[in-house]
TIDO-141575 format. One record per residue: x, y, z of N, C-alpha, C, CB in turn. Coordinates in steps of 0.02 Angstrom, whole numbers. Glycine has a CB too. Example, Ala and Ser with C-alpha at 12.3 -4.5 7.8 and 13.67 -1.06 7.14 Angstrom:
// TIDO-141575
+--------+--------+--------+--------+--------+--------+--------+--------+--------+--------+--------+--------+
:     nX :     nY :     nZ :    caX :    caY :    caZ :     cX :     cY :     cZ :    cbX :    cbY :    cbZ :
+--------+--------+--------+--------+--------+--------+--------+--------+--------+--------+--------+--------+
:    660 :   -284 :    390 :    615 :   -225 :    390 :    660 :   -165 :    390 :    565 :   -224 :    452 :
:    642 :   -112 :    354 :    684 :    -53 :    357 :    645 :      2 :    394 :    704 :    -30 :    286 :
+--------+--------+--------+--------+--------+--------+--------+--------+--------+--------+--------+--------+
// end
This chain:
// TIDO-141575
+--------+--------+--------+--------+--------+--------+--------+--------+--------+--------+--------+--------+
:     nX :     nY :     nZ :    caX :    caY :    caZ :     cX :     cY :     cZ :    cbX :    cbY :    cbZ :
+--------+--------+--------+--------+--------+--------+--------+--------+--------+--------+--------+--------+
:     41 :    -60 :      0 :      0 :      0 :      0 :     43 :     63 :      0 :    -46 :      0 :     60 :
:     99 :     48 :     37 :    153 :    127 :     39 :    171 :    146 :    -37 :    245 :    113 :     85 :
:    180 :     91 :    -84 :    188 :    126 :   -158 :    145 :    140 :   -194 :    217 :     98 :   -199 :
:     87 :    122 :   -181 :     34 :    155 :   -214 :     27 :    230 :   -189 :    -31 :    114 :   -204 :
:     17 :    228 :   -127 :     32 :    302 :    -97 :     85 :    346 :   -119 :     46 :    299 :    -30 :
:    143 :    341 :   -138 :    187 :    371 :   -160 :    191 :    395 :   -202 :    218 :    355 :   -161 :
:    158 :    349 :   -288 :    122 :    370 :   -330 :     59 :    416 :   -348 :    117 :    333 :   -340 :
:     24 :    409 :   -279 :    -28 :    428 :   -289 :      1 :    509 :   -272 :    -87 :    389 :   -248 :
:     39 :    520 :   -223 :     89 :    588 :   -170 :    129 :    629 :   -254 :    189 :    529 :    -87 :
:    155 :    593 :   -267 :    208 :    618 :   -353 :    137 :    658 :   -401 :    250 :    510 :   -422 :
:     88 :    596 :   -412 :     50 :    622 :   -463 :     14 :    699 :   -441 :     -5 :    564 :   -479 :
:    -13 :    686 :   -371 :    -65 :    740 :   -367 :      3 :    806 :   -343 :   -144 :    717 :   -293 :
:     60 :    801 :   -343 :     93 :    853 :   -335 :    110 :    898 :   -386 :    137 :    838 :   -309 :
:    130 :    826 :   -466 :    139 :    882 :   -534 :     70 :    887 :   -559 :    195 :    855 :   -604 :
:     -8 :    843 :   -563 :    -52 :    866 :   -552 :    -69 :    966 :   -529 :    -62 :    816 :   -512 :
:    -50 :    971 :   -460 :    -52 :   1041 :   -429 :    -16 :   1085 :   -465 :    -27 :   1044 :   -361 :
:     50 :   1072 :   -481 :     90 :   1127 :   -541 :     64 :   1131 :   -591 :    156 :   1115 :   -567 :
:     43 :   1083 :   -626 :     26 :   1094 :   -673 :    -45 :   1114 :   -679 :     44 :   1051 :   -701 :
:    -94 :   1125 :   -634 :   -157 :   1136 :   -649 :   -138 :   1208 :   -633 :   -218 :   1094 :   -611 :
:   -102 :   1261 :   -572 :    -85 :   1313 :   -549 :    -54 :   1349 :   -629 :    -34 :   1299 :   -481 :
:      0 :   1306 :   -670 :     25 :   1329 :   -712 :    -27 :   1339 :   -775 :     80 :   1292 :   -718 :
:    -77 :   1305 :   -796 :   -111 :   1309 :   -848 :   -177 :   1339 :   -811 :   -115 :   1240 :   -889 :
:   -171 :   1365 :   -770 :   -243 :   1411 :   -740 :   -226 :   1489 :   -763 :   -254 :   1409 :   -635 :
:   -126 :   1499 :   -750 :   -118 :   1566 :   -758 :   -111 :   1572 :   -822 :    -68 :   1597 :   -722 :
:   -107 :   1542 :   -874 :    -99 :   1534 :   -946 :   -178 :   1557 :   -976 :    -74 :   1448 :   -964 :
:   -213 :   1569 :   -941 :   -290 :   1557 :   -972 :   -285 :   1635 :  -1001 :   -370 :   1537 :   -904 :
:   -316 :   1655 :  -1058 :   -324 :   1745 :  -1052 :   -379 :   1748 :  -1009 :   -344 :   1795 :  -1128 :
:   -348 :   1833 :   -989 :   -407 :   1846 :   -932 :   -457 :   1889 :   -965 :   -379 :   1886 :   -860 :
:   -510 :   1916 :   -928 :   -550 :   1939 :   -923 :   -536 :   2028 :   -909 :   -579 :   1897 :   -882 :
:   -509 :   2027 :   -855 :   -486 :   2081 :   -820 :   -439 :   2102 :   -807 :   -498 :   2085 :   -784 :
:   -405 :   2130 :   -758 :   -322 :   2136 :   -747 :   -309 :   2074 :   -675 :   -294 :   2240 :   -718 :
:   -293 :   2039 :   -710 :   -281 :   1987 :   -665 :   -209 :   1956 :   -665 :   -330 :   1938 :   -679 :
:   -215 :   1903 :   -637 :   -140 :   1877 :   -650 :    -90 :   1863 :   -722 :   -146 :   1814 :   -621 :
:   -187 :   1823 :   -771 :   -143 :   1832 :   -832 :   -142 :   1866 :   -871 :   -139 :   1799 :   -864 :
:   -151 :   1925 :   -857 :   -137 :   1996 :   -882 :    -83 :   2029 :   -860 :   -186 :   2039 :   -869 :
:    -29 :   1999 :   -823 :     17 :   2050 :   -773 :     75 :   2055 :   -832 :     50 :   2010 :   -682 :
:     79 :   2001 :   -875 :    132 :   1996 :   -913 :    135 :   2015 :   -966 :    150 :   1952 :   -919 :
:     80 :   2034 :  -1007 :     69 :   2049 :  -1080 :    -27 :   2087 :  -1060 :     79 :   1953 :  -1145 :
:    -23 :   2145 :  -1022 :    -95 :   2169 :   -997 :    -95 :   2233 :  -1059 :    -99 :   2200 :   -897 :
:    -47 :   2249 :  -1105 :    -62 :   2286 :  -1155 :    -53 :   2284 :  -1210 :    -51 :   2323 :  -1151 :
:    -59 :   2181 :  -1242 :    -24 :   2165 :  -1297 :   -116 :   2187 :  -1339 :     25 :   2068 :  -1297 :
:   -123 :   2189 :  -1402 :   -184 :   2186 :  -1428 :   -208 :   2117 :  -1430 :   -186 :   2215 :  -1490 :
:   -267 :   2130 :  -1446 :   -309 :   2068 :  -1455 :   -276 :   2007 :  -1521 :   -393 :   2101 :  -1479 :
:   -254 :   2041 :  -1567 :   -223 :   1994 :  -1637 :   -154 :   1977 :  -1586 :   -201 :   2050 :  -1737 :
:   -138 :   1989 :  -1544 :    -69 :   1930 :  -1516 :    -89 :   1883 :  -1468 :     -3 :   1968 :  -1475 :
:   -131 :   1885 :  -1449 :   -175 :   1847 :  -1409 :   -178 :   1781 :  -1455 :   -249 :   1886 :  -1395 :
:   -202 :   1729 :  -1407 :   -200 :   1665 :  -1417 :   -262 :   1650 :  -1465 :   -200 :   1629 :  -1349 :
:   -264 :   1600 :  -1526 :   -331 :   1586 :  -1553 :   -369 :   1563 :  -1508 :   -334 :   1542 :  -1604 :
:   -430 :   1571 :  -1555 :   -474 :   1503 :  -1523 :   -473 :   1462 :  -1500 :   -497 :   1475 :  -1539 :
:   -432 :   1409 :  -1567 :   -409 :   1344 :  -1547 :   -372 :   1357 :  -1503 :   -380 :   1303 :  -1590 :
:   -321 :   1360 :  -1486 :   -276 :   1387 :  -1446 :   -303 :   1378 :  -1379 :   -261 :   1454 :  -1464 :
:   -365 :   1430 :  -1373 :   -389 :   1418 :  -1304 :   -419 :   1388 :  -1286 :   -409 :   1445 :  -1278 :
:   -475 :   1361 :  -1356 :   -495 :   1302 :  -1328 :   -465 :   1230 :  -1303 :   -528 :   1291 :  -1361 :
:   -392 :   1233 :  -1346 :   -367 :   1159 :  -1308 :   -329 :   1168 :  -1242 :   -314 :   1115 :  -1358 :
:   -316 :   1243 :  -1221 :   -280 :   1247 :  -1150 :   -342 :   1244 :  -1088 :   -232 :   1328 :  -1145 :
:   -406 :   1246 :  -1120 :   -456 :   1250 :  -1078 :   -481 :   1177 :  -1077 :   -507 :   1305 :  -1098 :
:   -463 :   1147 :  -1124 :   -471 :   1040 :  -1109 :   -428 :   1042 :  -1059 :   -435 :    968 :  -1181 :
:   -359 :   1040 :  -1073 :   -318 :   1045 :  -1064 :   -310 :   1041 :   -986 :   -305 :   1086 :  -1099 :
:   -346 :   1101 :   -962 :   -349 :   1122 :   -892 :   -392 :   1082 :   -842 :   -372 :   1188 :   -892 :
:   -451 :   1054 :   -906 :   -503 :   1037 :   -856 :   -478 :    952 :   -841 :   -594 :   1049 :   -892 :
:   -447 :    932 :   -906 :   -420 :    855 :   -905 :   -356 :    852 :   -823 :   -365 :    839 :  -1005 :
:   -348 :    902 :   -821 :   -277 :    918 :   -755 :   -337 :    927 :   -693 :   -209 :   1021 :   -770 :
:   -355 :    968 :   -706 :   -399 :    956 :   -640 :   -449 :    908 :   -613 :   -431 :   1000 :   -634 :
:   -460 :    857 :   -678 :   -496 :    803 :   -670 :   -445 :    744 :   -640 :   -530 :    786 :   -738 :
:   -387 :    758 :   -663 :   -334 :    713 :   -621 :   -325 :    734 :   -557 :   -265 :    711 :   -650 :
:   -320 :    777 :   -540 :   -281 :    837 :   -489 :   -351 :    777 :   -430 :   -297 :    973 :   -514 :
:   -423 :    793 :   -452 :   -476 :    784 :   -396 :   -466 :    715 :   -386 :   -555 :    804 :   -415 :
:   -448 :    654 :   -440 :   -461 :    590 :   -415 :   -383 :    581 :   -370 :   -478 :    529 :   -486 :
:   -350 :    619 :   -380 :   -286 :    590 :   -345 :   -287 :    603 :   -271 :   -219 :    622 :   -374 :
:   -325 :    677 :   -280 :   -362 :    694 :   -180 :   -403 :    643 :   -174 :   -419 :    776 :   -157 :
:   -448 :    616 :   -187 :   -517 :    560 :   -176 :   -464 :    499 :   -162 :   -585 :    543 :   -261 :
:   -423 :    476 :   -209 :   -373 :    422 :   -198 :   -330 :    416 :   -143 :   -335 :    420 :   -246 :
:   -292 :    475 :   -128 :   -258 :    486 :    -70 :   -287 :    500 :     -2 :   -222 :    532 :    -83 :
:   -352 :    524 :      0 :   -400 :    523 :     51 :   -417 :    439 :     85 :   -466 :    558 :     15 :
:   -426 :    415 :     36 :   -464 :    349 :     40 :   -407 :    288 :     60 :   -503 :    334 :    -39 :
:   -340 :    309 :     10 :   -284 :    276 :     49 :   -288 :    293 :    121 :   -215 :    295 :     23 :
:   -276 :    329 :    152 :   -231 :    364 :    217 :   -314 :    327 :    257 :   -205 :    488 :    217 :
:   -375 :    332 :    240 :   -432 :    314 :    294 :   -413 :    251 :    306 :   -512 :    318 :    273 :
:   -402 :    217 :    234 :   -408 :    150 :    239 :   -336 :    108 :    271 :   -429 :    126 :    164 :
:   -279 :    154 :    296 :   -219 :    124 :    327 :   -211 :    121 :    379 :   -172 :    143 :    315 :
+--------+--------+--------+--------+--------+--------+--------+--------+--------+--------+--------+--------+
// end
């Protein structure tokens, strides 16, 4: 059971970077975080569509990992 846990500890950690990292990648809305870096590029340098639409799979496929690896690691640690 300790290596499954360990696996489960690795995944949901680059899980967390990587969902933190492709959250600030999103364009914003407002002046927000991902606006701090390019908050006065125009709209034509901005990311396509496509573009955003696959960083927004992208994000949700990471955070769909990110949740089963908390549910997994929860359920390890009750069940030890």
């Amino acid at each position: 059971m300790d290596i499954i846990k360990v696996i489960v500890t690795v995944l949901l950690v680059i899980s967390s970077l990587l969902l933190v990292l492709s959250i600030l990648l999103q364009k914003g809305k407002g002046g927000g975080v991902s606006d701090m870096f390019g908050g006065g590029m125009s709209t034509a340098m901005r990311s396509s569509g496509v573009a955003a639409r696959n960083l927004n799979r992208i994000t949700v496929g990471i955070a769909v990992t990110w949740g089963v690896c908390v549910i997994l690691y929860g359920l390890i640690v009750k069940f030890q």
